[in-house]
VEXDREN-906095 format. One record per residue (C-alpha): x, y, z; residue number from 1; residue in one letter. Coordinates in Angstrom, 2 decimals. Layout:
# VEXDREN-906095
       x       y       z resi resn
       X       Y       Z  NUM    A
...
END
This chain:
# VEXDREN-906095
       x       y       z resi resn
   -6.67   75.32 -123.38    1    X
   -5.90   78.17 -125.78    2    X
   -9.35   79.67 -127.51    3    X
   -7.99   78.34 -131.06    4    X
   -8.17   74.78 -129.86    5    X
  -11.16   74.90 -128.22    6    X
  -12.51   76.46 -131.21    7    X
  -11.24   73.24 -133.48    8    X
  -12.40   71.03 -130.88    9    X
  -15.98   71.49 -131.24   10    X
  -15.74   72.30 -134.89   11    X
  -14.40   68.86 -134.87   12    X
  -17.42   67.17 -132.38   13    X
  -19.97   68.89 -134.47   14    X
  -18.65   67.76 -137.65   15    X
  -18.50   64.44 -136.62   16    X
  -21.96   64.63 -135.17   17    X
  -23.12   65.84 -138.91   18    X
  -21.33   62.60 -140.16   19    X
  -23.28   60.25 -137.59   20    X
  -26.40   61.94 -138.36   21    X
  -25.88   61.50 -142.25   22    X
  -24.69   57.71 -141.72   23    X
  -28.00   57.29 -139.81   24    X
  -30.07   58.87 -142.40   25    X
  -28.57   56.43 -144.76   26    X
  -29.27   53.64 -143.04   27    X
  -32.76   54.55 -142.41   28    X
  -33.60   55.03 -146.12   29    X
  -31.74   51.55 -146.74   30    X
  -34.49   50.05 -144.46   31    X
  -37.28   51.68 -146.29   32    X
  -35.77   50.42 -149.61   33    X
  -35.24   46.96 -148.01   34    X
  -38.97   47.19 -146.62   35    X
  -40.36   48.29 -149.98   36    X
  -38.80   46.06 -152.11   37    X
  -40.09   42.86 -149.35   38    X
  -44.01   44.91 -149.99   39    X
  -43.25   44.99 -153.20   40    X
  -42.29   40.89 -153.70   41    X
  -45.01   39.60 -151.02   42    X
  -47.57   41.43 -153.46   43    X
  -46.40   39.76 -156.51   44    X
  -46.21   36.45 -154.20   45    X
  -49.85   36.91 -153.82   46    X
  -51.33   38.18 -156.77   47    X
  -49.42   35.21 -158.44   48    X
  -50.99   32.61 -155.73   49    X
  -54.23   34.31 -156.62   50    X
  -53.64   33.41 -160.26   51    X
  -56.04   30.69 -161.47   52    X
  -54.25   27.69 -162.24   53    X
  -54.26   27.02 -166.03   54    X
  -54.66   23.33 -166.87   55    X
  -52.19   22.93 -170.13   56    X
  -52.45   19.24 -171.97   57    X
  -49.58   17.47 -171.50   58    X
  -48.13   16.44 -175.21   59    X
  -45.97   13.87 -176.56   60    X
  -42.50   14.08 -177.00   61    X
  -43.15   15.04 -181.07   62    X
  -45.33   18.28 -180.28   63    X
  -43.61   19.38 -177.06   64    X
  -39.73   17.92 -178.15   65    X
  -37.44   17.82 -175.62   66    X
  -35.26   21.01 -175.31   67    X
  -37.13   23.04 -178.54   68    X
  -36.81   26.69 -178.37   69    X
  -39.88   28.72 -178.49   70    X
  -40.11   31.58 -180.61   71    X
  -42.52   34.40 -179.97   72    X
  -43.78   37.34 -182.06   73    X
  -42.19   40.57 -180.99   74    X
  -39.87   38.91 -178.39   75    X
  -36.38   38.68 -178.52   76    X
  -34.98   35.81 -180.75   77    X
  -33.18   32.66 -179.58   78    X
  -29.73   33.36 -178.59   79    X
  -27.81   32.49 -182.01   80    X
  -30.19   33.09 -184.77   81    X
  -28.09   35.93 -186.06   82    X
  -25.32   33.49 -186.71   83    X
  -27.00   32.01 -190.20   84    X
  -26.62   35.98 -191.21   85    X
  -23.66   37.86 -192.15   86    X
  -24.26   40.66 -189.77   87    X
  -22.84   40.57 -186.18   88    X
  -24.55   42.24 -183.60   89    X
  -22.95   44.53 -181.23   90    X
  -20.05   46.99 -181.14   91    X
  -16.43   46.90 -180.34   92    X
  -15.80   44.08 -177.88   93    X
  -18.92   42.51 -177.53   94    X
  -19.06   42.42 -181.59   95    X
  -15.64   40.67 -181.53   96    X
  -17.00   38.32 -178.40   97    X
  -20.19   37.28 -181.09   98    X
  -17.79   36.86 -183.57   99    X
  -15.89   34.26 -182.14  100    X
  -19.00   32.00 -180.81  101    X
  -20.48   32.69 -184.69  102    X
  -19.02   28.72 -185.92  103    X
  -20.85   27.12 -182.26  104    X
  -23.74   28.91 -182.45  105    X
  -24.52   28.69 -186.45  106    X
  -23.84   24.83 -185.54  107    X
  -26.23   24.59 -182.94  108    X
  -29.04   26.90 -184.32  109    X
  -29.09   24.24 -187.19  110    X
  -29.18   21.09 -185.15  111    X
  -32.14   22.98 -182.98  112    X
  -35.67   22.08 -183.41  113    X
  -38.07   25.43 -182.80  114    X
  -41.40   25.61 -182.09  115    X
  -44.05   28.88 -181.56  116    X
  -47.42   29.26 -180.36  117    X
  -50.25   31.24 -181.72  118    X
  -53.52   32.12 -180.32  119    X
  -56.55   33.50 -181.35  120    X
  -56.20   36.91 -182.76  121    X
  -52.61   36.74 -182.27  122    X
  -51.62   35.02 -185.11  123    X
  -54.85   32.55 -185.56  124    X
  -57.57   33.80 -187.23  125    X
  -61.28   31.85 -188.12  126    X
  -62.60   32.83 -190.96  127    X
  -66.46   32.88 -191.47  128    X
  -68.42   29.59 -191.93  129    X
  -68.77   28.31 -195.92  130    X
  -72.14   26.38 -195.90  131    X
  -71.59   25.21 -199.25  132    X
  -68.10   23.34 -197.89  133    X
  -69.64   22.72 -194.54  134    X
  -66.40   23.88 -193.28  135    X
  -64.79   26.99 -190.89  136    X
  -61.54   27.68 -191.96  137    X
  -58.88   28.13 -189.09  138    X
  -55.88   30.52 -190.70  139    X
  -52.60   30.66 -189.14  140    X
  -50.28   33.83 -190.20  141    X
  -47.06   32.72 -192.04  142    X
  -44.36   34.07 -190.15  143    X
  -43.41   35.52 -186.91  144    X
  -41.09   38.21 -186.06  145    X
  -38.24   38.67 -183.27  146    X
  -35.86   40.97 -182.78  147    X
  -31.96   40.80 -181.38  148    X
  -29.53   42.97 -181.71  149    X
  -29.20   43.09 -185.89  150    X
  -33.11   44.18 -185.78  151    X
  -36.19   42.85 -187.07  152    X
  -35.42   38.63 -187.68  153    X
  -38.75   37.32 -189.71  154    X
  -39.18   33.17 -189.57  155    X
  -41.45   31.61 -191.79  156    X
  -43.44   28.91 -192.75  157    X
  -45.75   30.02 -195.44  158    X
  -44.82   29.71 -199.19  159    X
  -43.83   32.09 -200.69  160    X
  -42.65   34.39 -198.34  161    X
  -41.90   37.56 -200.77  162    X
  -40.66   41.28 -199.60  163    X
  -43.55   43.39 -199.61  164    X
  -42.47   46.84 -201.07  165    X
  -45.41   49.34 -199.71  166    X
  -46.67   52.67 -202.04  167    X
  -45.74   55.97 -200.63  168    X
  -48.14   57.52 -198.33  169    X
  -48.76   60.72 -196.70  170    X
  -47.21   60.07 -193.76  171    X
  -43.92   59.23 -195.45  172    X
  -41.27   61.82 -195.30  173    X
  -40.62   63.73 -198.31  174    X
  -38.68   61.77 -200.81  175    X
  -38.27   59.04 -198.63  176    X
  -39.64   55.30 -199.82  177    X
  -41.61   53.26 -197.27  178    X
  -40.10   50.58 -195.44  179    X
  -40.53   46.95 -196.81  180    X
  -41.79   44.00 -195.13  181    X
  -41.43   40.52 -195.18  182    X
  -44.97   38.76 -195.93  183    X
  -45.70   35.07 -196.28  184    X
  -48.61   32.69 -197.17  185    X
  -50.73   31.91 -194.21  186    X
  -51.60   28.13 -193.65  187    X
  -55.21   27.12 -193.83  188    X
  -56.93   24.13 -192.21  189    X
  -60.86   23.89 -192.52  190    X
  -62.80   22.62 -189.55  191    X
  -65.90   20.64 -190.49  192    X
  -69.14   21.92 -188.89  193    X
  -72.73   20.37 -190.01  194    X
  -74.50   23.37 -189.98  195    X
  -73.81   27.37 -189.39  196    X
  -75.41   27.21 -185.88  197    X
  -72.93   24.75 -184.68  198    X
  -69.82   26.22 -186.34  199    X
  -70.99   29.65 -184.94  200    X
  -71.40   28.26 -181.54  201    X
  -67.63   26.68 -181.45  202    X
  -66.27   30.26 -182.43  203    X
  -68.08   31.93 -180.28  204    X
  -67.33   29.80 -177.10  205    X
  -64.24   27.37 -177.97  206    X
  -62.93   29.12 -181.17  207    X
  -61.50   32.18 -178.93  208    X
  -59.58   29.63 -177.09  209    X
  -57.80   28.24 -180.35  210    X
  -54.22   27.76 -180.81  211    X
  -51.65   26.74 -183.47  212    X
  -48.44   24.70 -182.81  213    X
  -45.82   24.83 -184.95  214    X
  -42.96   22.58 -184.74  215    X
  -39.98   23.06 -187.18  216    X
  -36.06   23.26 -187.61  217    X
  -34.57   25.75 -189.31  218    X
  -33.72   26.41 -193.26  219    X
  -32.65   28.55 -195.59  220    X
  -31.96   32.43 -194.49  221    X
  -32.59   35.38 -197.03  222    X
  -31.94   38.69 -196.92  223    X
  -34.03   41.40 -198.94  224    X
  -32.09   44.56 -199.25  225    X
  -33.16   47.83 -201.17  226    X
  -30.41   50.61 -200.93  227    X
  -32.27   53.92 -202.32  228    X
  -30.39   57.31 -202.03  229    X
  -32.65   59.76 -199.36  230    X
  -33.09   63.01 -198.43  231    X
  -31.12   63.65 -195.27  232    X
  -33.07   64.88 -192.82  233    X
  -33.89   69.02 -191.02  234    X
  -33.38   70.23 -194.10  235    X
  -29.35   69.02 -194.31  236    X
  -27.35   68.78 -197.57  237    X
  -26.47   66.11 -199.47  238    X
  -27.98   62.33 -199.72  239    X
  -27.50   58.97 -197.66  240    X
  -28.07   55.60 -198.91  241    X
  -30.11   53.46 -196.74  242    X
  -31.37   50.37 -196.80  243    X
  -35.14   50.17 -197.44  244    X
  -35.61   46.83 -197.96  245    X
  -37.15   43.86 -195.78  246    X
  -34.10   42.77 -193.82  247    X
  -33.53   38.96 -193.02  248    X
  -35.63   35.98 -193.10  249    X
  -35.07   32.53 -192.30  250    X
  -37.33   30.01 -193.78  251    X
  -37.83   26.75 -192.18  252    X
  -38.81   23.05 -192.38  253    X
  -42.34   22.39 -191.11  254    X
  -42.22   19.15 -188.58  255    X
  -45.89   19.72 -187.88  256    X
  -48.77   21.87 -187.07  257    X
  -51.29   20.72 -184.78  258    X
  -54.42   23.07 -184.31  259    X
  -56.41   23.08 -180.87  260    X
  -58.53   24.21 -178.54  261    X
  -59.29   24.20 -174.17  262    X
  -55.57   25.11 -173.31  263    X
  -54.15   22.34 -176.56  264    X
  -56.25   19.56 -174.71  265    X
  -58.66   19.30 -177.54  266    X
  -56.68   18.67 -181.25  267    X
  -58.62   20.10 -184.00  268    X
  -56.45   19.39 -186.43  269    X
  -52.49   17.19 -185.64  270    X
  -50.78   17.48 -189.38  271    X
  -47.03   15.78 -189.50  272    X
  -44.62   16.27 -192.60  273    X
  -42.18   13.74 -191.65  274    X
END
């Protein structure tokens, strides 16, 4: 065999043993992944079986409807909302893919019945004991806000739900207006208590388990715009004009709100409109 082969013939053998050594490597870092990832989901396994069990009441068909849609502050909205807007979310294709299902959804969005959940200090508040009305007063915000791909979505239940145009502040950029919001009534339901003691002693113990349920369908949508020129920003030329305003709101019909307590076992307070 001429030097020159022999030469490409164990270039060739250790090349390929550089190849089988990689593949191996490969593999073996596959494993670990594979071996993590089964750590990783036996973990959550466990710390979810560790979980204590939490005892929800079981509701009627009006407060718990079959097939509502739950909405949730700072969560993504229901797939659809943004169909009772003019806005389509998205760009290029996947605007022109919402476009088409805009008819279906705005159809089904308005045939939907909705419902949210708020607990204490997260959108129920109680308010301090008035011995003169022997009552505590449990106040519910009046709107919730989610988010899809057209931005900030607010839905609310309290009248009148008004854009709320803050003043400038320090922290504002130079000749730049604040952003508005949208702001609504909140919904108040006194609880009677005989005396301060007792009313104390619910909001110390039960109160922090309170929670309002709202069940609704859907009304009419708004949108609050304020298009201001501003200051572009780093010290750039020229003006923009941007929209300051408040965005969209939807504003819905009230089905009911039932107030409660101990995981909704215990009704405070079960208020229908129909």
């Amino acid at each position: 065999m001429s030097t020159s082969r022999l030469l490409f013939t164990v270039l060739m053998v250790a090349l390929a043993g550089c190849k089988s050594g990689s593949d191996r490597m490969k593999e073996r870092q596959k494993a670990r992944s594979a071996e993590k990832q089964a750590q990783e989901a036996a973990a959550e396994a466990a710390r979810k079986a560790a979980e204590p069990k939490l005892d929800w009441a079981k509701l009627d068909d009006f407060w718990d409807p079959p097939g509502a849609v739950k909405i949730s502050s700072g969560k993504p909205c229901p797939d659809g909302l943004w169909a009772l807007f003019p806005v389509t979310p998205g760009e290029g294709k996947e605007q022109e893919a919402n476009e088409a299902r805009r008819s279906t959804l705005l159809e089904k969005v308005k045939g939907q019945t909705y419902y949210v959940q708020l607990r204490h200090d997260q959108g129920v508040t109680l308010r301090k004991y008035n011995a003169k009305k022997k009552t505590l007063t449990v106040e519910v915000e009046g709107l919730v806000e989610c988010f899809d791909g057209a931005g900030l979505l607010s839905v609310a239940w309290g009248e009148p739900a008004k854009p709320y145009r803050p003043q400038h502040g320090e922290d504002e950029e130079a000749g730049n207006p604040p952003q508005s919001v949208w702001r609504a009534m909140p919904l108040l339901f006194p609880i009677p208590f005989a005396t301060a003691d007792e009313a104390k002693a619910f909001a110390q113990k039960d109160g922090i388990g309170t929670i309002a349920r709202l069940v609704f369908t859907l009304g009419k949508p708004d949108v609050d715009k304020k298009v201001q020129k501003t200051a572009r920003p780093n010290g750039e030329e020229g003006v923009d004009e941007l929209d300051w305003g408040a965005g969209r709101l939807v504003r819905v019909k009230v089905l009911g709100v039932r107030i409660s307590t101990d995981f909704e076992k215990n009704a405070l307070v079960e208020k229908k409109t129909e």
